[in-house]
Structure formats: C-alpha cells, structure tokens
N, C-alpha and C positions, 0 to 999 in steps of 0.2 A: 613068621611075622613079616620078615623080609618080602616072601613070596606073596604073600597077602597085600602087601604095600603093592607090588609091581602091578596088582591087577585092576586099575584105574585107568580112564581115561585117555587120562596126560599121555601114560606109556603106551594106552592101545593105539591112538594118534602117532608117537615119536614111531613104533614099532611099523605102524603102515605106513609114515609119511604123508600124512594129511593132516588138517586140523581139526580142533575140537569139535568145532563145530561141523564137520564131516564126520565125524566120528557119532557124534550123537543123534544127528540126523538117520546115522543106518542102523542104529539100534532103538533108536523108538519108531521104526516104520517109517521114517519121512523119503520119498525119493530121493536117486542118488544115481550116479553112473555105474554099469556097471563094474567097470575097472575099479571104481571107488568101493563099493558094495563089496569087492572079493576082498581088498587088500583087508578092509577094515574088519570082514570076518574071519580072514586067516589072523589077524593081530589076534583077534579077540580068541581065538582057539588056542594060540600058541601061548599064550597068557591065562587063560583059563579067567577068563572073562564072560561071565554070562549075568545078564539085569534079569532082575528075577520077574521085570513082565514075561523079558521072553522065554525063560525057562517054562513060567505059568503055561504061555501057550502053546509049549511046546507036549504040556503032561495034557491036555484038555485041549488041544486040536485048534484053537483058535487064538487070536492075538487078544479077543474084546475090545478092537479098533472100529470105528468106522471112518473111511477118508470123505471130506466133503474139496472138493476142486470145484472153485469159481474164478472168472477170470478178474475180477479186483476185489480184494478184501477192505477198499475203503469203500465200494461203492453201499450206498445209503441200505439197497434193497438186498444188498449181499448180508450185511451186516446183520439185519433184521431175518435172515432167512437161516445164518448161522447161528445166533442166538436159538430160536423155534427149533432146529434141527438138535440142536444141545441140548435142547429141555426134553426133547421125545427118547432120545437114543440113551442120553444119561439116566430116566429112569427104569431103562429097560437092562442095565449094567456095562452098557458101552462108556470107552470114551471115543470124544469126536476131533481127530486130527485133520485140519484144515490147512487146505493147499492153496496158494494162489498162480492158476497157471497164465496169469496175464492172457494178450488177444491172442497169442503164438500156440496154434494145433498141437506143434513139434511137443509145446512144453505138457498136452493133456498125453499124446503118447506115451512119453518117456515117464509120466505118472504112471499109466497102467502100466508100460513094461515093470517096474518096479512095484507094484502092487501082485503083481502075477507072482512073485519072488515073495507072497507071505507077507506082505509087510499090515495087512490090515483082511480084517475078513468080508469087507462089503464098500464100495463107493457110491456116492450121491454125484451125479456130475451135471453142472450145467454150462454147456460146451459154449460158447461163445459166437465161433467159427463149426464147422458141421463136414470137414471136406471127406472124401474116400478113404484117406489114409485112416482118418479117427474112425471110421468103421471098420473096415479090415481089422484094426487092434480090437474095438470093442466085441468085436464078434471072435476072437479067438481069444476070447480074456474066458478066466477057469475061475470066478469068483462072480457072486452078485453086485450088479449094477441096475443103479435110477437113476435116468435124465431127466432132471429139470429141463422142461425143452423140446424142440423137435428133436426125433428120434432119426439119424442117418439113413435114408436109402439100404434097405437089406436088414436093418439091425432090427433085432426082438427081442425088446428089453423092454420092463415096464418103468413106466414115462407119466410125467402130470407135466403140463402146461397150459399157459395163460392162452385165452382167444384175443389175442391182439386185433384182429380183423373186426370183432365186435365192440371191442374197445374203443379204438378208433374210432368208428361210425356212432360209437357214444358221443365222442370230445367232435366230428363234426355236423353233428344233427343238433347238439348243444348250440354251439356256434352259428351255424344256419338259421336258428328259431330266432336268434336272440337278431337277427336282420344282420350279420358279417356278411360281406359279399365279398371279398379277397382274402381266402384263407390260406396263410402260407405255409411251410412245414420244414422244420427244424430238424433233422436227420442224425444218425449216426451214419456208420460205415454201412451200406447197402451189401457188401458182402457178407456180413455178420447174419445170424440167425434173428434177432430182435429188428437187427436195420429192413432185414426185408421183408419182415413179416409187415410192420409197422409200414413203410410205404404201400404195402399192396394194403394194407388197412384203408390207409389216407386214399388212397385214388381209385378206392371200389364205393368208401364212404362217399366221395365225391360223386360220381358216377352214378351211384345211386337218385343223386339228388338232382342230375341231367345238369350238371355243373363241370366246366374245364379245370384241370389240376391248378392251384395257386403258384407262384414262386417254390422251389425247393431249393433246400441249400443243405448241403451233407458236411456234417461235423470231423475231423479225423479220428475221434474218439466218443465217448459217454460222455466226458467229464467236462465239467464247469469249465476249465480254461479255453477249451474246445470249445466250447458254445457260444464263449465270448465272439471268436474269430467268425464262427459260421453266423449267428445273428448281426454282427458288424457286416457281414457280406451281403446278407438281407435287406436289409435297411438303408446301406449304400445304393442298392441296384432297384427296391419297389417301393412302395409304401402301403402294402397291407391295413387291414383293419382287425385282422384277426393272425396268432398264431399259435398252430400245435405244434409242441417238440413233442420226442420221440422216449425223455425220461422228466424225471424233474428238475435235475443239476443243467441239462441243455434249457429247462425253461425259463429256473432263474436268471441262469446267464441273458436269455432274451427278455427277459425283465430288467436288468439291470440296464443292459445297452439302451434299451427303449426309455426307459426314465432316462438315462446321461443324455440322450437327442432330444430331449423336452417333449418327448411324448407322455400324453398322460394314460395308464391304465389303471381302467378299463376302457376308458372314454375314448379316446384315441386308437388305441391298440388292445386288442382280447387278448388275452395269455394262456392257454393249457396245456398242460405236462400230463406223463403219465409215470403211476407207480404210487402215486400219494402217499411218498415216503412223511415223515415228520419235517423234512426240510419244507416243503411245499406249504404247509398250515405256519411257519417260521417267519414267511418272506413278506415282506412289506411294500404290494398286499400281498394276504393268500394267497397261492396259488390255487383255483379249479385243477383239480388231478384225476386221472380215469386210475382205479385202484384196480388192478392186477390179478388182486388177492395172493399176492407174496408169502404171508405167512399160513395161507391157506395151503401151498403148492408146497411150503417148506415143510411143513407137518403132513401133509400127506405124501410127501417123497419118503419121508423118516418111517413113515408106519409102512409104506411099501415093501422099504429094504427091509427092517423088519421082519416082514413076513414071510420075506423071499427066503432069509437067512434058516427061520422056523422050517419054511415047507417049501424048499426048493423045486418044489412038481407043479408047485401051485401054476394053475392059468395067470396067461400076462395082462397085465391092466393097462390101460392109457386113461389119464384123468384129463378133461377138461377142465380148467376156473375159470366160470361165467365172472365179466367183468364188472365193475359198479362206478360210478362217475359222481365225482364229491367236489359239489360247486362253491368254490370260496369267490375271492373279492374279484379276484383278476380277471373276472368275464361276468 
C-alpha cells in the first residue's frame, strides 16, 4: 500500500526535482526540455509510475494524440480553427493537444524535437515565422505533419492554405469601386508568413488597378493593442479615405482610433479587415472582412493528418482556400 502511495505525481516531481507541472506536461505528451523529459522519466521508472494513457500507447504503437501548434491561442481565428480541428480529430478517436508556440521559431523546433520523442502521433502546425532552421527540423521529423500555411523551402508535407493575394485584391477592388482613392494598410510584422503574404496581396492588388501604394504602417504584432499604436501612426502622419488591415483585431483597432479622432465610418474613412472572425460582425459598425475560410483550412488540415496517419504512402496534397469577402457597415 505504502509503495502504491509513493507512485504519484507529487513524488515523481520531489524524486526528479521539478514541479508538477513539469511533471505532467511530460507524461501527457506536452513538450519539455530535454534535461527535463529524462529526469522526469527516470522518476517515473524508478517509482514505477506509468498513466495508463501511456501504457495504452505503448501496447497499440500510438499515443491517440494529435498536437495542434499555433502561435496565439487567444487569437480570434486560432480559436475557431482549434475548436473545427477537435471536432474532426475527436470523432475519429484522437484527442487534440494544443500548443501555443508564440512568434518565436525556437519555440515550434523544440515542439517537434519533443514530439519526435513519442509524445503524440501526428501535428497540425501553422508556423507563424517559416525560417530554415523550422525546416531542417520539419524535414527530419519521423512522424506526420500539416501546415496550415506556406510550406518552407525544401519541405514535402501536405499543406492547405489561404490565397491571401486574392483576398486582398478582394478588400481593394471592393474599396476601389466604391470611389476610395487613398487606400492605406494596416500591417503585421512583414517578416511573418501572413505579414508578407498579405502586403504582396495589397500592392499587387494596387498595381493592378495602375494605382501607387497608399500609407503603410507595420504593427509589432496581430493583436489589438498593436493596432492601436500602428493606426494612431497612420492617422498622425495621412489622412486616407480608406483602410485595409491585415486581420480583424488590427481593424477594430483602426476603427476605434478613427471614431476617437472624430472621424466618421464609413463616411469619412472605409474600414476592412480580414478573417471575418465574429469579432468583425460585433463592432460597432461591422466590420467588412475578407473570410479566409479558417474553418475550411482547419477541417481540411484535420482530415489531411488523418489520412496521412491511415496511409502514410499516400501522395502529398497542397490545398488552396479561395477567399470570400463579406461586406458589413464599415465600407
């Protein structure tokens, strides 16, 4: 009884010297260092400590994990993509362990190094940043993987992503019609995979239209409070008639600043975002938002792995999501 007592947690933690929550993250599959990862599996051997998921996948060759890695678990379109991706995987007898590897590459490597180590039997990943290091790992990764996203130089993995380039030329041929002649643009980080997709969008849509690029102003992030700063930057230095961000959180942000300066939208200033999360249809007004098809990309990244998992021979796919453009008040 005694010995049955010791084979907990608490003592697998006291015996490695880490905490519980180190502890538990290495036995439900969550990444971990590897220093942390031995001590906490020699505690658990020398205590005779085994969670009987992991025994399960140990008699049946797999965990029944799948990891999904996005870089913000609050953002609007993550959320919505985590959800879809649970509903596919979970009736197929997975469960879906969710990672947030923030903007930092480092932190999607040191996921795969850890996933390589057994910790889940398939990842969904949709990188953020795209650099060489995250391919070297993805291509010597011994387990199935789908990018949401562009796929790294050299890497053969099957992939679904959004045509941002066509999206774009949605939100400025929308604006163009409607007679905006100074259309400005609301940016993320230009190094990110979305930031650069999304400007070459905006200045091919332009171009198209035998139109010079408007004001650009680059946000340090995605998020709302970011957008606050980068549309305050805007608005200080032009006075536009129109402007597209880059999601919906940078759009209301430039909604919001634009009403605080006594501008009126639409009348004064156009507004469109894209991703036409729920927040966008929320804001007062509407937001116009070019739709992505997020949970399009999420349910077909989930049947992807899927089927990688089933038929590992299978040929590799690349999916595009033609875009859609859903015009509320703001324009």
């Amino acid at each position: 009884m005694a010995e049955a007592r010791k084979s907990t947690l608490w003592l697998v933690a006291e015996r490695a010297g880490v905490s519980i929550a180190s502890v538990s993250r290495v036995l439900n599959g969550q990444p971990a260092s590897q220093r942390v990862t031995e001590r906490v599996r020699a505690a658990a051997a020398e205590l005779g400590y085994v969670p009987d998921a992991t025994a399960r996948s140990l008699k049946v060759g797999r965990t029944e994990q799948i990891a999904l890695a996005v870089a913000d678990v609050g953002n609007p379109v993550y959320v919505g993509m985590m959800h879809e991706i649970s509903r596919v995987v979970t009736k197929a007898g997975y469960r879906l362990v969710l990672s947030s590897t923030g903007a930092d590459p480092k932190d999607q490597i040191d996921l795969l190094v850890g996933l390589n180590r057994g910790f889940a039997d398939g990842l969904i990943l949709s990188p953020l940043r795209a650099p060489e290091e995250l391919g070297t790992q993805l291509r010597a990764s011994r387990f199935p993987i789908v990018i949401i996203g562009s796929v790294p130089p050299g890497v053969e993995l099957d992939n679904v992503r959004a045509d941002s380039v066509a999206g774009m030329a949605l939100a400025v041929d929308h604006l163009a019609g409607q007679g905006r002649e100074r259309i400005a643009f609301v940016n993320g980080p230009v190094d990110t995979v979305p930031g650069a997709a999304r400007r070459n969008g905006y200045l091919t849509a332009l171009k198209a239209l035998g139109r010079e690029p408007g004001t650009q102003v680059t946000a340090r992030d995605f998020t709302y409070q970011a957008g606050l700063r980068a549309a305050s930057t805007l608005l200080e230095k032009d006075t536009p008639d129109a402007i597209v961000c880059a999601n919906d959180l940078l759009a209301i942000a430039a909604l919001n600043v634009a009403t605080r300066r006594g501008l009126r939208v639409p009348d004064d200033v156009a507004i469109v975002g894209m991703d036409d999360t729920d927040i966008a249809d929320l804001a007062n007004p509407a937001i116009t938002s070019v739709n992505l098809g997020a949970t399009k990309r999420a349910r077909t990244a989930a049947k992807l792995l899927l089927r990688r998992l089933d038929k590992p021979d299978a040929p590799l796919r690349q999916v595009v999501i033609e875009p859609t453009l859903t015009v509320r008040d703001s324009s």
